[in-house]
Residue, then its C-alpha position, 0 to 999 in steps of 0.5 A: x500471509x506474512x507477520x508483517x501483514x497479518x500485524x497491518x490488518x490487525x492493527x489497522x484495520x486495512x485488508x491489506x495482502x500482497x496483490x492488493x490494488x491500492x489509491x494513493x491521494x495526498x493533499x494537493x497532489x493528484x491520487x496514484x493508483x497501483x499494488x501492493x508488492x509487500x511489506x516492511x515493518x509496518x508498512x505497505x510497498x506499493x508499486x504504482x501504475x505506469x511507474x518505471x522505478x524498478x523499487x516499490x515506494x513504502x507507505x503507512x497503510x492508512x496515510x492517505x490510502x484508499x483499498x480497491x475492491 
């Protein structure tokens, strides 16, 4: 694991790692599923499912995130 990941699971208590599935569902808005693809800072890169952006999106790991199993 990296710094930036071990400092996510510690801190918030998230399982968080690379290759992690992930639901992101923001109010009003319909849940996105896809995987983590690394890290900045405290956050968590997740590229969605389906998504033709090259650049994963940046997220805080437990705004709205849900970890798959």
């Amino acid at each position: 694991m990296s710094y930036e990941s071990d400092y996510i699971v510690r801190t918030y208590g998230v399982p968080a790692k690379k290759g992690q599935r992930v639901e992101y569902s923001p109010a009003n808005k319909p849940a996105r599923q896809g995987v983590i693809t690394g890290f900045h800072n405290q956050y968590i890169k997740i590229k969605f499912d389906g998504d033709a952006k090259a650049f994963p999106g940046v997220f805080h790991p437990t705004d709205c995130m849900r970890y798959i199993t």
